[in-house]
Every structure is written in C-alpha cells, then in structure tokens.
PDB file as gemmi writes it, atoms N, CA and C in Angstrom:
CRYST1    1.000    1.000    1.000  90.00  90.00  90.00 P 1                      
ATOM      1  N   UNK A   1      90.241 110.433 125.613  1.00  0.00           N  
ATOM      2  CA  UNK A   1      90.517 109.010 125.586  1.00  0.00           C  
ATOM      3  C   UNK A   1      89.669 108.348 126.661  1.00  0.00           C  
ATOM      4  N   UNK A   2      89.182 107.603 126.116  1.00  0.00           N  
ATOM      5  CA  UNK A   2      87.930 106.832 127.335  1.00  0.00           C  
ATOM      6  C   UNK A   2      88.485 105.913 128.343  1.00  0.00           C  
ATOM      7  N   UNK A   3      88.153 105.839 129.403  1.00  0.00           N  
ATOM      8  CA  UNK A   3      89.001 104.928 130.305  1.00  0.00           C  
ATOM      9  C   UNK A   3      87.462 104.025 130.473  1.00  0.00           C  
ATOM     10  N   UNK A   4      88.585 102.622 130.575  1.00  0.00           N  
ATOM     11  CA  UNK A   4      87.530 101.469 130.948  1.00  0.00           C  
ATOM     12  C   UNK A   4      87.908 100.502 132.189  1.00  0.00           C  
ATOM     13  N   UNK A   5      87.046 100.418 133.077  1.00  0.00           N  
ATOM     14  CA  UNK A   5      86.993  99.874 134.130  1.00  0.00           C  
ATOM     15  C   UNK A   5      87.577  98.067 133.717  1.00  0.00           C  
ATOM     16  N   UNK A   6      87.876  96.980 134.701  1.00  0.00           N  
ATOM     17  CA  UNK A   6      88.489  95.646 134.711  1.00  0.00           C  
ATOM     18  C   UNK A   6      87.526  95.215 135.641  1.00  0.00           C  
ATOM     19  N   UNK A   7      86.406  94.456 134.970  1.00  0.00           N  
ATOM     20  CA  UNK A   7      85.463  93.536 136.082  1.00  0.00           C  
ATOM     21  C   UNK A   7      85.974  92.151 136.737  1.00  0.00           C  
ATOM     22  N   UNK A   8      85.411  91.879 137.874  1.00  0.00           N  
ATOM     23  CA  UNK A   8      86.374  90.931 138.646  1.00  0.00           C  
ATOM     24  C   UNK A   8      86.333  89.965 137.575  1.00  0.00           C  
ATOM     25  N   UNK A   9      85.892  89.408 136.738  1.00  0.00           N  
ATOM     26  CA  UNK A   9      85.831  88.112 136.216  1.00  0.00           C  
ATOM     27  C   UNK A   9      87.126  88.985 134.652  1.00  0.00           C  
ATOM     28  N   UNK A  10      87.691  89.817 135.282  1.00  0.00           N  
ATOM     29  CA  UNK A  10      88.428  90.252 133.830  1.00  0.00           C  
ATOM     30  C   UNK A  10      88.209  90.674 132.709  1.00  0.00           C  
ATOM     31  N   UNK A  11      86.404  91.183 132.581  1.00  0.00           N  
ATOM     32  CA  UNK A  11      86.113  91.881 131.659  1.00  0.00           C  
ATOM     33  C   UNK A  11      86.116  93.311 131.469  1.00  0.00           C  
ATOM     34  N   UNK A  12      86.384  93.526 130.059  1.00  0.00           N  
ATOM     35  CA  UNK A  12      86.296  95.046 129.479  1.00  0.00           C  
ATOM     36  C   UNK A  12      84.973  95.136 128.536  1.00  0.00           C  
ATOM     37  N   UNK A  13      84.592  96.133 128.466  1.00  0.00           N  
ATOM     38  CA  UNK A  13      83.874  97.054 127.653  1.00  0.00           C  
ATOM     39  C   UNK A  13      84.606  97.848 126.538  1.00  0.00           C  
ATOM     40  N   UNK A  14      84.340  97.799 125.304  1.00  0.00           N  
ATOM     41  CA  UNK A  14      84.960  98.305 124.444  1.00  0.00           C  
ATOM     42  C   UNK A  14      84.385  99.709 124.206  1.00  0.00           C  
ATOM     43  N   UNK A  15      84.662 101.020 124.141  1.00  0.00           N  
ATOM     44  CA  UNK A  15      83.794 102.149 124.427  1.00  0.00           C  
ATOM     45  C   UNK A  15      83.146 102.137 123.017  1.00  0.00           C  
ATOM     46  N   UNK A  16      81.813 102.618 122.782  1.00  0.00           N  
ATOM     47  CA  UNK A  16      81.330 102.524 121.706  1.00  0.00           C  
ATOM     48  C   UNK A  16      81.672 103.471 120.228  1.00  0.00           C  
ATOM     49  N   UNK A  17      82.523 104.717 120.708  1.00  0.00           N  
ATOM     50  CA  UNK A  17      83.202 104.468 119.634  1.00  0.00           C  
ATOM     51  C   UNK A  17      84.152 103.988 118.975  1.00  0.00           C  
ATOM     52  N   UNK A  18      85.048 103.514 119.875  1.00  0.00           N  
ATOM     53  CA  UNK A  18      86.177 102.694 119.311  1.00  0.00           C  
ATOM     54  C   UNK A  18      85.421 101.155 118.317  1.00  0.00           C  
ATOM     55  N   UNK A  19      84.235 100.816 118.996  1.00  0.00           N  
ATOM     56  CA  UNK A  19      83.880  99.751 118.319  1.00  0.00           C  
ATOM     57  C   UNK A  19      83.325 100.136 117.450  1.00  0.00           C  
ATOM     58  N   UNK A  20      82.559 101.171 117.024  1.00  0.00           N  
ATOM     59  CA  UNK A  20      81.540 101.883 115.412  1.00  0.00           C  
ATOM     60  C   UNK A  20      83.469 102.506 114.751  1.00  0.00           C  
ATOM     61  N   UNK A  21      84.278 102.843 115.303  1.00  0.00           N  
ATOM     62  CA  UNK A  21      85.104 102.979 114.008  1.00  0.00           C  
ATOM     63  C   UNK A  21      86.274 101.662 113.444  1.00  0.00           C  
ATOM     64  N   UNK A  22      86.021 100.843 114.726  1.00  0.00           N  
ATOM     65  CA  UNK A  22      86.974  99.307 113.731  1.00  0.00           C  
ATOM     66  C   UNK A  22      85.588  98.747 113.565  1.00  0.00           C  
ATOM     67  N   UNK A  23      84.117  98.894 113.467  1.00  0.00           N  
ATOM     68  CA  UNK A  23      83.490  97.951 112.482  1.00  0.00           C  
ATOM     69  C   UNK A  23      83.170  96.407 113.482  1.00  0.00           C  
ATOM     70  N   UNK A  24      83.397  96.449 114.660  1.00  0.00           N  
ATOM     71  CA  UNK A  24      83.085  95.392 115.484  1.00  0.00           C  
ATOM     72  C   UNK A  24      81.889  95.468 115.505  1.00  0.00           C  
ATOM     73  N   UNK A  25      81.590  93.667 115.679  1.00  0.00           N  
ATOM     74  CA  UNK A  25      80.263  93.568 115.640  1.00  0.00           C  
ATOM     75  C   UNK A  25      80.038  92.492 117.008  1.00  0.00           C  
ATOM     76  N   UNK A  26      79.351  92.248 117.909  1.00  0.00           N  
ATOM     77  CA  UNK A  26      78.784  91.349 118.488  1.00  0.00           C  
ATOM     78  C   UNK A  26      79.005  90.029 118.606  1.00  0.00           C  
ATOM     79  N   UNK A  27      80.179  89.015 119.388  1.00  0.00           N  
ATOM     80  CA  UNK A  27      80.819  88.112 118.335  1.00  0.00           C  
ATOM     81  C   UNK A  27      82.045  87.074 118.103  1.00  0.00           C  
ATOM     82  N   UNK A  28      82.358  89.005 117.696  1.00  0.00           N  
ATOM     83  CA  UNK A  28      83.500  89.050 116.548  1.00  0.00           C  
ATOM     84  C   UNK A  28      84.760  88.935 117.707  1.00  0.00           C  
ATOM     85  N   UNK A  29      85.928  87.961 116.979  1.00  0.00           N  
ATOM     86  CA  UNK A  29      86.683  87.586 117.815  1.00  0.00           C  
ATOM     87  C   UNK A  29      87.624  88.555 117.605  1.00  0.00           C  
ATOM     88  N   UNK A  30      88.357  88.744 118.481  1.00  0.00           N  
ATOM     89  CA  UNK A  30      89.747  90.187 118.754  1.00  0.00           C  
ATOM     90  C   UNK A  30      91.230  89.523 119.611  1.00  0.00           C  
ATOM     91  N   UNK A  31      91.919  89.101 118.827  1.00  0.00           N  
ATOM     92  CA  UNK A  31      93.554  88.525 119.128  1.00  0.00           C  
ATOM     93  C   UNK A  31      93.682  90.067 120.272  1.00  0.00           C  
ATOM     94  N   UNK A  32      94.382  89.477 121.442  1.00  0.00           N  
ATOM     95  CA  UNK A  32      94.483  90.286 122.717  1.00  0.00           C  
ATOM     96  C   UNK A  32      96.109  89.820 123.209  1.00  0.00           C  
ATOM     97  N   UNK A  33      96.911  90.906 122.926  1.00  0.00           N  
ATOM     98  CA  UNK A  33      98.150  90.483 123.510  1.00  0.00           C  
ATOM     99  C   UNK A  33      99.103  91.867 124.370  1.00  0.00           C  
ATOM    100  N   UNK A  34      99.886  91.368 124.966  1.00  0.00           N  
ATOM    101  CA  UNK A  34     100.928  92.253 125.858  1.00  0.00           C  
ATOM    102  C   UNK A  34     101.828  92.757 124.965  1.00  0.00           C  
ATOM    103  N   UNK A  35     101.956  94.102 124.724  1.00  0.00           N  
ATOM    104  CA  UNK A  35     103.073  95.254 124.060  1.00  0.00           C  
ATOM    105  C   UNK A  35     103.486  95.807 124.928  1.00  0.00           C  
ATOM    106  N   UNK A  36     105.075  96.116 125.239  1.00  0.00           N  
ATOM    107  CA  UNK A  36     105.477  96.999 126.011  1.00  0.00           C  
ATOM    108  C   UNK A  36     104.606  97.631 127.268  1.00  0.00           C  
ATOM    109  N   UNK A  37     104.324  96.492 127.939  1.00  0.00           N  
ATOM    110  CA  UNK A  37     103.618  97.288 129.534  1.00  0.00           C  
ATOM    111  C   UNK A  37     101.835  97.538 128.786  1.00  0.00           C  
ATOM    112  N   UNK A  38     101.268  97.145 127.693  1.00  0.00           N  
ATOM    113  CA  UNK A  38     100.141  97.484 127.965  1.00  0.00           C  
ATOM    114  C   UNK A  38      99.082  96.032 126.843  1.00  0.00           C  
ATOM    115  N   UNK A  39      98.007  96.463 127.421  1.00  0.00           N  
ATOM    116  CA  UNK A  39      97.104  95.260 126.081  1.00  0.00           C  
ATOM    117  C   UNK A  39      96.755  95.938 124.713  1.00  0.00           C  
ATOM    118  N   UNK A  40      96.910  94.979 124.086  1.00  0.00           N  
ATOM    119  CA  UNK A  40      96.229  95.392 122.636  1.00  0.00           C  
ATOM    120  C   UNK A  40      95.066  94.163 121.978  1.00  0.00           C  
ATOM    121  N   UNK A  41      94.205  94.471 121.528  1.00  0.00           N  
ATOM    122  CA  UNK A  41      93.595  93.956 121.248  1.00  0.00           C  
ATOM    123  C   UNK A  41      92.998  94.106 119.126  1.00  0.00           C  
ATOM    124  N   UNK A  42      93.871  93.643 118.892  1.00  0.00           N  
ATOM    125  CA  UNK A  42      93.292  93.593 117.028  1.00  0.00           C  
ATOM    126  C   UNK A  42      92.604  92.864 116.160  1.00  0.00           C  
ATOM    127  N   UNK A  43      91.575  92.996 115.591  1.00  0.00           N  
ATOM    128  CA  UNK A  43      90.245  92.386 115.313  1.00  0.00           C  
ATOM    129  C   UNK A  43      91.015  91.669 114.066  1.00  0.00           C  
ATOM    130  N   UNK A  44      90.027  89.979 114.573  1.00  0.00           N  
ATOM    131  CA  UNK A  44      90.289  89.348 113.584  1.00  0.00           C  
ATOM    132  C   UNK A  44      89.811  89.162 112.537  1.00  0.00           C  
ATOM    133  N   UNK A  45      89.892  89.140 111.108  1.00  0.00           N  
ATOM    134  CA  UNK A  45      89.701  89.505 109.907  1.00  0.00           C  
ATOM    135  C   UNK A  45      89.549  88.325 109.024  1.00  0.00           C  
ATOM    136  N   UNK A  46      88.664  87.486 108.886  1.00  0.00           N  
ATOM    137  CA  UNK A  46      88.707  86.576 107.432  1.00  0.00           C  
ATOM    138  C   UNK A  46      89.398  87.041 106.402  1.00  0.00           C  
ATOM    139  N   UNK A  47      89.910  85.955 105.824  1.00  0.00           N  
ATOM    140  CA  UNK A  47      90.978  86.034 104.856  1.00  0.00           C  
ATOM    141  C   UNK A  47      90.031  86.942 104.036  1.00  0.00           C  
ATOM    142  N   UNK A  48      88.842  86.392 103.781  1.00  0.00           N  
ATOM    143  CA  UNK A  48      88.386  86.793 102.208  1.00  0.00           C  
ATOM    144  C   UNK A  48      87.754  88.619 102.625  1.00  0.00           C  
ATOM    145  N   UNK A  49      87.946  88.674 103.509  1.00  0.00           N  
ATOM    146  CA  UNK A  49      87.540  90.748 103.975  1.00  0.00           C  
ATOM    147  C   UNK A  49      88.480  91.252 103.591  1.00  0.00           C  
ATOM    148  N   UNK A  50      89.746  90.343 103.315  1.00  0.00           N  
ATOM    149  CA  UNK A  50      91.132  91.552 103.054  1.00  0.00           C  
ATOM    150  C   UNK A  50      91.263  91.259 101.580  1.00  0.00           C  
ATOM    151  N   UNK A  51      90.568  90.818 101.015  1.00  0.00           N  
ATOM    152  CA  UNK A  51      90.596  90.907  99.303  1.00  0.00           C  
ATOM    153  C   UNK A  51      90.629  92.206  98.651  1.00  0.00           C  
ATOM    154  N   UNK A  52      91.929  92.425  97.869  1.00  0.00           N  
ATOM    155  CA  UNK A  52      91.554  93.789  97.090  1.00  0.00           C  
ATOM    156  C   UNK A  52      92.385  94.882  98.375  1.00  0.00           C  
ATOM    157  N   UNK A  53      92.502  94.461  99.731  1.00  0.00           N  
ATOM    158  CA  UNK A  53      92.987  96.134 100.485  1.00  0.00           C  
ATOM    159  C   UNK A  53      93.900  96.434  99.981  1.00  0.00           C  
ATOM    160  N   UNK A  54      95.139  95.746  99.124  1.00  0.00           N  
ATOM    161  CA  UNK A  54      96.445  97.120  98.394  1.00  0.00           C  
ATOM    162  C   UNK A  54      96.108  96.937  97.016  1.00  0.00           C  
ATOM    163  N   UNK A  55      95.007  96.762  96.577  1.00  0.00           N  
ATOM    164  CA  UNK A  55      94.490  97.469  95.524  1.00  0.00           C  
ATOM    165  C   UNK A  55      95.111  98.599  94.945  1.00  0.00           C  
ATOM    166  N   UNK A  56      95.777  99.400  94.453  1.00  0.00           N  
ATOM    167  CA  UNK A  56      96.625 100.504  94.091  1.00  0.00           C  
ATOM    168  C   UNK A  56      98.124  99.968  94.316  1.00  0.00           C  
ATOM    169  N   UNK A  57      98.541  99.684  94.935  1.00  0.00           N  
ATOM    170  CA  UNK A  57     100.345  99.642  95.609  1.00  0.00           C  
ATOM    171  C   UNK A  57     100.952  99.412  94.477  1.00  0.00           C  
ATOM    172  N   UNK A  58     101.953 100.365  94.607  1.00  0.00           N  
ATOM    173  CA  UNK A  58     102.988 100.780  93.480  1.00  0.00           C  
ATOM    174  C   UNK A  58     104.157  99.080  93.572  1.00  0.00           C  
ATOM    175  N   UNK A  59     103.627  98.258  92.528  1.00  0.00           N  
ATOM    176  CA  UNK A  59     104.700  97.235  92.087  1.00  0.00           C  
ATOM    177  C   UNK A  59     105.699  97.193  91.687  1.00  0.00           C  
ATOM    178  N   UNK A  60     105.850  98.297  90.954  1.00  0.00           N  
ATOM    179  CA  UNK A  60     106.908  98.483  90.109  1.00  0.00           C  
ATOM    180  C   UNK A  60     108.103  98.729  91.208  1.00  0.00           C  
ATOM    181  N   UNK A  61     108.335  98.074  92.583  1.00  0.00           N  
ATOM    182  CA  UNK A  61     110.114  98.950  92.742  1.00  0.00           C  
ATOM    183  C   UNK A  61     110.599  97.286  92.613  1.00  0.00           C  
ATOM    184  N   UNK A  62     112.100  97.778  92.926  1.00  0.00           N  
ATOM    185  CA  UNK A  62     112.791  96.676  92.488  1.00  0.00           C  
ATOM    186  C   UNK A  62     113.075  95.945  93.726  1.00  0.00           C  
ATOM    187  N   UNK A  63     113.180  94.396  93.357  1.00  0.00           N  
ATOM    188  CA  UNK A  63     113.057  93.188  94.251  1.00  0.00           C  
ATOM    189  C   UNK A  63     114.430  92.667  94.388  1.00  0.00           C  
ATOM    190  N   UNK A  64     114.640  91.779  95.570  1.00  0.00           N  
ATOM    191  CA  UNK A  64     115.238  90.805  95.227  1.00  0.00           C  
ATOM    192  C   UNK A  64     115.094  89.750  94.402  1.00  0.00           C  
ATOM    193  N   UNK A  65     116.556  89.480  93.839  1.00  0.00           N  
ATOM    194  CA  UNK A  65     116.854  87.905  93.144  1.00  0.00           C  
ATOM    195  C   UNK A  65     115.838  86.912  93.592  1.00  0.00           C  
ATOM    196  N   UNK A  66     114.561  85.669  93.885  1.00  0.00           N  
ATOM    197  CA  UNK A  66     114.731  84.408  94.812  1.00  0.00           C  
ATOM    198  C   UNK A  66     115.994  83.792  95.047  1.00  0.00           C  
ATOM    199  N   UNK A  67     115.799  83.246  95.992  1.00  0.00           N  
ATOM    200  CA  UNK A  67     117.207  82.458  96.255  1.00  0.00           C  
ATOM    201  C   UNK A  67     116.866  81.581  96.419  1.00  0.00           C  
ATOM    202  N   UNK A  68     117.804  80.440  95.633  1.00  0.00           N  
ATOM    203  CA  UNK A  68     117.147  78.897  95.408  1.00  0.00           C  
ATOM    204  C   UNK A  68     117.564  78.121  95.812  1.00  0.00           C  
TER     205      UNK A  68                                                      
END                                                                             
C-alpha cells in the first residue's frame, strides 16, 4: 500500500497506480470527503460514462406497490 506524503499547501499525489487503475486523467475532478477517521476521494463521472453500467441486472425480482 503506497503511502503519500501532505505538502504544506495540502497537497497529495495520487500514486500512479491507483490513478492507471480508476482511469484518472489530468483534470479530472475527484469529490474528497471524511469517512470514519479517514479521506476518500471518488472520481467524478459524467452522467453519460455511466450509460449501459447494469447492463445485465436481473429485473425480474419483485418490487414494491408505488405509493400514491
């Protein structure tokens, strides 16, 4: 697990493979928030990149009523 240094002005370095396997590019903006004692940082995604991801998902179980 790569450890990354905190520059005085509060910057990180993302280690380069963590950024070649989420696909970050140069940029690209990343929502950064506090979980239980630590940061997370999850890349933000245009609507139209998530077209098609549950492509397969089993529809068929059973729903609720709407409630009107």
């Amino acid at each position: 697990m790569p450890i990354v240094t905190v520059s005085p002005k509060y910057q990180v370095v993302i280690p380069r493979e963590i950024r070649e396997s989420l696909g970050l590019e140069p940029g690209q903006k990343v929502q950064a928030f506090e979980y239980e004692g630590r940061v997370e940082f999850v890349p933000v995604r245009k609507a139209k990149s998530l077209r098609g991801f549950a492509r397969g998902i089993d529809t068929t179980v059973e729903r609720e009523r709407d409630r009107a």
